[in-house]
C-alpha positions as a Python dict, from the first residue, in 0.01 Angstrom:
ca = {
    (1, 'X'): (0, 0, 0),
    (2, 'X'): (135, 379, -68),
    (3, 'X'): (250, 543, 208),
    (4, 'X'): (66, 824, 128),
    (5, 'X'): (-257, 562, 135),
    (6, 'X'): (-160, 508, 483),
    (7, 'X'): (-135, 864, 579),
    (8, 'X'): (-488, 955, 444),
    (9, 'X'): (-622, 673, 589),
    (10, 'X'): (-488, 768, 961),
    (11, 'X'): (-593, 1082, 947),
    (12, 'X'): (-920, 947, 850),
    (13, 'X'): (-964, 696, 1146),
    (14, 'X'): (-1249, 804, 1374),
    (15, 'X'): (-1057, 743, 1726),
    (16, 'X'): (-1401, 772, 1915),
    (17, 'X'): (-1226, 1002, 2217),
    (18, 'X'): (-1491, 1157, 2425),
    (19, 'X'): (-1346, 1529, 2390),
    (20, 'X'): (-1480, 1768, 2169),
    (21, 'X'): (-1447, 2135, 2047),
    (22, 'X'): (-1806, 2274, 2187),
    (23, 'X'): (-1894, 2630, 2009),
    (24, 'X'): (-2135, 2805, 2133),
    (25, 'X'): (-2324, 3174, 2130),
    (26, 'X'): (-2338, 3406, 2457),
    (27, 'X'): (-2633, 3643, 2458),
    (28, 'X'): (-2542, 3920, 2726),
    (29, 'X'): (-2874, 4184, 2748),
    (30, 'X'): (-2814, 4510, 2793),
    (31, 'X'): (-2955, 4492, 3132),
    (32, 'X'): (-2642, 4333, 3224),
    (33, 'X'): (-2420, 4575, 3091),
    (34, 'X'): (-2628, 4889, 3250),
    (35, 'X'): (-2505, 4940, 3613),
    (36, 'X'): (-2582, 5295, 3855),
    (37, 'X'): (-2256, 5476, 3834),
    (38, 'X'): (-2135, 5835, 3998),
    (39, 'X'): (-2314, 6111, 3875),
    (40, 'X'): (-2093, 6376, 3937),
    (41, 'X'): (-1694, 6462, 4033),
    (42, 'X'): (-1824, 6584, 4403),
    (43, 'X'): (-1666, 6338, 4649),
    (44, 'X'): (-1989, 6448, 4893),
    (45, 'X'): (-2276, 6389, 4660),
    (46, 'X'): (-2293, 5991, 4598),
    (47, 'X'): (-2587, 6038, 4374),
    (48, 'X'): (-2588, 5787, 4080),
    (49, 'X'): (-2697, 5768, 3734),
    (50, 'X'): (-2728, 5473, 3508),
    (51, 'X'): (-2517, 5402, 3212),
    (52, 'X'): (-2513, 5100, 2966),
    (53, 'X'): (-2201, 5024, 2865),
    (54, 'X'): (-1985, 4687, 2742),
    (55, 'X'): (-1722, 4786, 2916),
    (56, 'X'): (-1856, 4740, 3212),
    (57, 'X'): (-1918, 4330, 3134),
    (58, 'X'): (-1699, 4133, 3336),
    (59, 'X'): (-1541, 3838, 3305),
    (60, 'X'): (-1810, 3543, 3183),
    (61, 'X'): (-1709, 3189, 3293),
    (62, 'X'): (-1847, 2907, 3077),
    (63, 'X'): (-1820, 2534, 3206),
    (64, 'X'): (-1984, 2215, 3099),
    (65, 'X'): (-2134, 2013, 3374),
    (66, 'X'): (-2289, 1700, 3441),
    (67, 'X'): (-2648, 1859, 3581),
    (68, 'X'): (-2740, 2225, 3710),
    (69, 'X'): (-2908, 2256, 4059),
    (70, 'X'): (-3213, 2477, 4051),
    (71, 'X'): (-3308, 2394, 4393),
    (72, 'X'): (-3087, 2425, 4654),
    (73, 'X'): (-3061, 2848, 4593),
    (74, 'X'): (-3240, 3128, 4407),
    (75, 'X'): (-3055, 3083, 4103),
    (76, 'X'): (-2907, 2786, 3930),
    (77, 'X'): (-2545, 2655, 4016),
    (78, 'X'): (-2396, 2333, 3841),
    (79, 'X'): (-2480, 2046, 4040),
    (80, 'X'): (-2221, 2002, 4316),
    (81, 'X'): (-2077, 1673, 4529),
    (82, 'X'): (-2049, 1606, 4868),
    (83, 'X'): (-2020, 1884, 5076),
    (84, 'X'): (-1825, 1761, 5369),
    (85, 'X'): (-1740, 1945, 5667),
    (86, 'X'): (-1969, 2273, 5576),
    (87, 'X'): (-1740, 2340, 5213),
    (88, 'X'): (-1916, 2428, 4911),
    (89, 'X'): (-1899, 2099, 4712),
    (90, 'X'): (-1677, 2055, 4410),
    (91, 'X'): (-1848, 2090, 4099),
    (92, 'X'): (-1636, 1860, 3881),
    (93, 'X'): (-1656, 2009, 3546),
    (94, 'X'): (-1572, 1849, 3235),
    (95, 'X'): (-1443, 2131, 3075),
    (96, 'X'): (-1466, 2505, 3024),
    (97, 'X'): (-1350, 2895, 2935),
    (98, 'X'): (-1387, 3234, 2966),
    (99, 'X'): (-1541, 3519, 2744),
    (100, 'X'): (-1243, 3793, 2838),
    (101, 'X'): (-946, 3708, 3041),
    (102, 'X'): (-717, 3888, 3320),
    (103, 'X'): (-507, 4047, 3143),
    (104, 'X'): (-213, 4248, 3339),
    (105, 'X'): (-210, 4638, 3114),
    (106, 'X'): (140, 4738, 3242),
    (107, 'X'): (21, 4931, 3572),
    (108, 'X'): (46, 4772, 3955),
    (109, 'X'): (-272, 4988, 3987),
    (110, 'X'): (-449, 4782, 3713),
    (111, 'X'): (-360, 4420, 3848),
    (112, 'X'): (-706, 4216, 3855),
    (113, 'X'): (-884, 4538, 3711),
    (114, 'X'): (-875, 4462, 3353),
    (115, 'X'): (-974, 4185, 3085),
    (116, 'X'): (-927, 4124, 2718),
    (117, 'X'): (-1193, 4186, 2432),
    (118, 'X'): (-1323, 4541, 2636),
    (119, 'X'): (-1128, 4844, 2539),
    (120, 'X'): (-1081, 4944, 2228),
    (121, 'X'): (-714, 5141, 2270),
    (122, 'X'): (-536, 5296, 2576),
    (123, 'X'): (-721, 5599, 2547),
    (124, 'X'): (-1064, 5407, 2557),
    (125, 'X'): (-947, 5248, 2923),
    (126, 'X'): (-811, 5597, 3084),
    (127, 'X'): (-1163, 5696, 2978),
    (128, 'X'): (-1384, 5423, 3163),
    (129, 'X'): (-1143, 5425, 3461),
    (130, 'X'): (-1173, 5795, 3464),
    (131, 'X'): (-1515, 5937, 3381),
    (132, 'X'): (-1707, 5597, 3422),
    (133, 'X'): (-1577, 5418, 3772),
    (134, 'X'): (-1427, 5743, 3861),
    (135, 'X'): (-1145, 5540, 3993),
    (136, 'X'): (-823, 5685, 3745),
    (137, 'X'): (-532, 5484, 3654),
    (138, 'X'): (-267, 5598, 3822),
    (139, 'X'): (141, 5491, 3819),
    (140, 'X'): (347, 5375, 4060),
    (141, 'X'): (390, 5682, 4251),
    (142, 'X'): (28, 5766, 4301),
    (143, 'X'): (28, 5995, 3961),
    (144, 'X'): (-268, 5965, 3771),
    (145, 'X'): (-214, 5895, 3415),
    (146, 'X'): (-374, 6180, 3164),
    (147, 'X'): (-239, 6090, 2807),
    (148, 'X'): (-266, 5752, 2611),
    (149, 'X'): (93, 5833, 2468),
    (150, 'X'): (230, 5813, 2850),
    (151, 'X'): (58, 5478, 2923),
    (152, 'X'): (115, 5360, 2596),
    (153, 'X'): (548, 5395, 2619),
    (154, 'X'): (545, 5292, 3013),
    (155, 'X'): (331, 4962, 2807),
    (156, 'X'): (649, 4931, 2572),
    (157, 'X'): (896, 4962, 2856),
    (158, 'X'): (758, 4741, 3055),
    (159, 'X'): (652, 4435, 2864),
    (160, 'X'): (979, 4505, 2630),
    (161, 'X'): (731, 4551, 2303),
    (162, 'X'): (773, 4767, 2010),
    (163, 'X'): (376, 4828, 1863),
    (164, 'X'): (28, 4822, 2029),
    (165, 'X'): (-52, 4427, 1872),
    (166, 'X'): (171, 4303, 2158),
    (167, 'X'): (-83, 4412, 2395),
    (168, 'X'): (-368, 4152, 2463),
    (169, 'X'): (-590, 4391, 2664),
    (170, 'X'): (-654, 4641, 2415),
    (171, 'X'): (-740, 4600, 2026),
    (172, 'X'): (-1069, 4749, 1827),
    (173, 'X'): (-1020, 4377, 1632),
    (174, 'X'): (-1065, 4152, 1896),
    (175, 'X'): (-1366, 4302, 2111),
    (176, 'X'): (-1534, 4001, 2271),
    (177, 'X'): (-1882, 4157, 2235),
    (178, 'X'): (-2081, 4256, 1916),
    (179, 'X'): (-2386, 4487, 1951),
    (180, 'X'): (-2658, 4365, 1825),
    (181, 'X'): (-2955, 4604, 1893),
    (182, 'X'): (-3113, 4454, 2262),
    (183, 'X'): (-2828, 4243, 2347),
    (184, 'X'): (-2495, 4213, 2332),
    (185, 'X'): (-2340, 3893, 2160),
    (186, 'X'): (-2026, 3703, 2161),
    (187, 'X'): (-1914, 3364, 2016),
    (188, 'X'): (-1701, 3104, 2265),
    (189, 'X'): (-1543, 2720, 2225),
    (190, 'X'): (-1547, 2481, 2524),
    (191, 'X'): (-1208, 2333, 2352),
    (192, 'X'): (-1137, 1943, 2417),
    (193, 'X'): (-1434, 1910, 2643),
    (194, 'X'): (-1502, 1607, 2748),
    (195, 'X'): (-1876, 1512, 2605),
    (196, 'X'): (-2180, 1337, 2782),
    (197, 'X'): (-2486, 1334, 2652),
    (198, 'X'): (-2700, 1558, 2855),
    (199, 'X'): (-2435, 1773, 2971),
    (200, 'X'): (-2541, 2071, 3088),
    (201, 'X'): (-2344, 2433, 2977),
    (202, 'X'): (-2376, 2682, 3227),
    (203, 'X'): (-2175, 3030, 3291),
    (204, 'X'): (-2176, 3311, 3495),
    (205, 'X'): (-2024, 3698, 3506),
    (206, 'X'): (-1836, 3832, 3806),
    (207, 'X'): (-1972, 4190, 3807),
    (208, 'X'): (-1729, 4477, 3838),
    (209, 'X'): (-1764, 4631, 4202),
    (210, 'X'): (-1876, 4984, 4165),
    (211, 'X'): (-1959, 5185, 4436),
    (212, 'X'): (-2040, 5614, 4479),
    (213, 'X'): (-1899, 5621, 4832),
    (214, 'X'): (-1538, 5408, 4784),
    (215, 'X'): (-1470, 5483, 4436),
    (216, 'X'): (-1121, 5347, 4500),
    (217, 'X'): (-1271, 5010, 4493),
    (218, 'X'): (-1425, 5024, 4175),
    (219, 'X'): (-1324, 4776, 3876),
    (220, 'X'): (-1199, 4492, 4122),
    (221, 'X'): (-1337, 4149, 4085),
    (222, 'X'): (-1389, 3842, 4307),
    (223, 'X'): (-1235, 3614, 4091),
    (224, 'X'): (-900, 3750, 4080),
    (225, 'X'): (-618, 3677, 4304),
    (226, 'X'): (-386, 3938, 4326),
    (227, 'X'): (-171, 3705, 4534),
    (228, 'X'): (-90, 3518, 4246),
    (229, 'X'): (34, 3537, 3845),
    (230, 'X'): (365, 3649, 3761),
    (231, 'X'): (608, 3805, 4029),
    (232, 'X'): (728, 4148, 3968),
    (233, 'X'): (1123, 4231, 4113),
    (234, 'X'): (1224, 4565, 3946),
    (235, 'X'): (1367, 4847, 4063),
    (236, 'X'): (1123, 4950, 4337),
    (237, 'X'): (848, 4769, 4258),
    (238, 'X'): (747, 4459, 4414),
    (239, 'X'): (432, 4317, 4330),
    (240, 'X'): (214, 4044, 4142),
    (241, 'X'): (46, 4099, 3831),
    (242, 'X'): (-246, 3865, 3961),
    (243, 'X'): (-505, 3585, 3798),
    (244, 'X'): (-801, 3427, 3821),
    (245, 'X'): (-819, 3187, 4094),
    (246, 'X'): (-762, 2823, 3963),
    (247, 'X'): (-1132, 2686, 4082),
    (248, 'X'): (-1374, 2921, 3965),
    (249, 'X'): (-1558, 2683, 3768),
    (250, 'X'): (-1501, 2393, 4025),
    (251, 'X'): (-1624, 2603, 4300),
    (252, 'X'): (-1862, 2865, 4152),
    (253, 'X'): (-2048, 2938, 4438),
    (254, 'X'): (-1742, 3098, 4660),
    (255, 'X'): (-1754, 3367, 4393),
    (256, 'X'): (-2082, 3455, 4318),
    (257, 'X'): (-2192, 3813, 4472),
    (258, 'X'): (-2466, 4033, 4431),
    (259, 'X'): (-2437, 4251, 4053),
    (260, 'X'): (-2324, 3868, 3944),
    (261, 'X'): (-2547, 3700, 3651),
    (262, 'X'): (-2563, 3372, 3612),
    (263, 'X'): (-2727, 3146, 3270),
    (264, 'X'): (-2956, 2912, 3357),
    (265, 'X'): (-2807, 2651, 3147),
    (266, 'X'): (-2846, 2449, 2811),
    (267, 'X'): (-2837, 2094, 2749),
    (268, 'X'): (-2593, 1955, 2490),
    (269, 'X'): (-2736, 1654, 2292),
    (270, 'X'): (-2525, 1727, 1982),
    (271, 'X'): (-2158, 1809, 1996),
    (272, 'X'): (-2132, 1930, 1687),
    (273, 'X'): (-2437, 2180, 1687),
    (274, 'X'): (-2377, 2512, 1805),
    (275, 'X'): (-2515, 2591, 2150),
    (276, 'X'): (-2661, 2929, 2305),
    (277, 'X'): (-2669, 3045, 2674),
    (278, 'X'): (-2793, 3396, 2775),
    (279, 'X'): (-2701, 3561, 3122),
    (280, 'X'): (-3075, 3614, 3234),
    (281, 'X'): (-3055, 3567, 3586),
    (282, 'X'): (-2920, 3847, 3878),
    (283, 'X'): (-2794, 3795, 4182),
    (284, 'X'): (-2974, 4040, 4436),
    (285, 'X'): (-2812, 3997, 4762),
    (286, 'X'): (-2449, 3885, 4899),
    (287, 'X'): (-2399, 3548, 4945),
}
């Protein structure tokens, strides 16, 4: 037989492994995206004002489970094990990813504050940190940062990088999110996820924390260590860029806090057809 026979016919052979690409559609509505932000500059007036924005859509967890609880709280969670000595049971899930990641954008003041696919250029995140959580980037020294040129070199001096491509948190080409009227939509893969029939896809968003009162807390995130990712020695700065903790989608429920949505979760029967979730339920009250 030709070897190149044999090659075709390798490639061809239908090893039956239980892992599979899963695509998918996330359907975020605007509701999700519209949060009660300070309406004015006076640090004694915490009025608010609404604003709808996709920049304020935080990072969307997506796992594939074996069953999702509806009973045992007000929203559905993925079904859990044992839960032995008072823990939150492990959720065991067969695969999973994220819609936006941590992403560190060059600034000790931005560890755990920032995500791919959400701004658009440096200029677009001074803006939202600025005039939207009222919380401005600022450098190492306390200094807030005013001009996109500034944060843009400190970017290149930092991460060694010579053009704005080399920067995963900002990029007009790779927004997660496309408008589409009432909703927001964005396309994910649940790579080499192991498939069972029945299977249940469920995901959740960890809601920025905004408040009027302690600005300085706004744009931090639960799921975000900053005890963790890579270890900064330079000069006089000491610090780690932080990540998302490593059992988010094991153990959703230790993360889940009011402002949080979660889906309420879609059966897969088909592998190979594309799914859809939507984030329609919200949190109310602290866990």
């Amino acid at each position: 037989m030709p070897s190149s026979l044999l090659i075709f016919l390798a490639c061809a052979y239908d090893e039956e492994l239980a892992e599979r690409d899963i695509k998918g559609r996330l359907i975020v509505p605007k509701e999700v995206a519209t949060r009660d932000i300070k309406a004015n500059t006076d640090p004694a007036d915490f009025s608010t004002t609404p604003l709808t924005d996709p920049r304020l859509i935080g990072p969307i967890f997506i796992g594939a489970y074996s069953a999702i609880d509806s009973i045992s709280r007000p929203y559905p969670i993925p079904e859990q094990g044992p839960i032995i000595s008072q823990q939150v049971g492990n959720s065991f899930p067969y695969g999973g990813t994220t819609v936006g990641r941590y992403d560190f954008a060059c600034y000790k003041f931005l560890a755990c504050k920032v995500q791919t696919g959400r701004f658009e250029d440096y200029a677009d995140m001074l803006d939202y940190f600025a005039n939207v959580l009222q919380n401005p980037i600022k450098d190492d020294e306390g200094v807030e940062i005013t001009s996109d040129d500034e944060f843009r070199y400190y970017c290149y001096d930092y991460y060694y990088a010579n053009s704005d491509t080399e920067m995963s948190f900002i990029g007009k080409d790779h927004l997660s999110f496309e408008d589409k009227g009432d909703h927001y939509e964005a396309e994910f893969t649940l790579f080499h996820t192991v498939y069972v029939e029945g299977m249940s896809v469920w995901g959740f968003m960890d809601a920025p924390i905004i408040r009027a009162d302690q600005t300085s807390q706004n744009g931090t995130y639960s799921t975000c260590d900053l005890g963790s990712g890579r270890e900064i020695s330079r000069y006089n700065q000491e610090f780690q860029e932080g990540a998302s903790y490593t059992d988010v989608l094991n153990l959703p429920s230790n993360y889940l806090d009011a402002y949080d949505w979660v889906t309420s979760g879609t059966t897969v029967n088909d592998p190979s057809a594309e799914i859809e979730i939507t984030l329609d339920i919200q949190i109310i009250s602290e866990q």
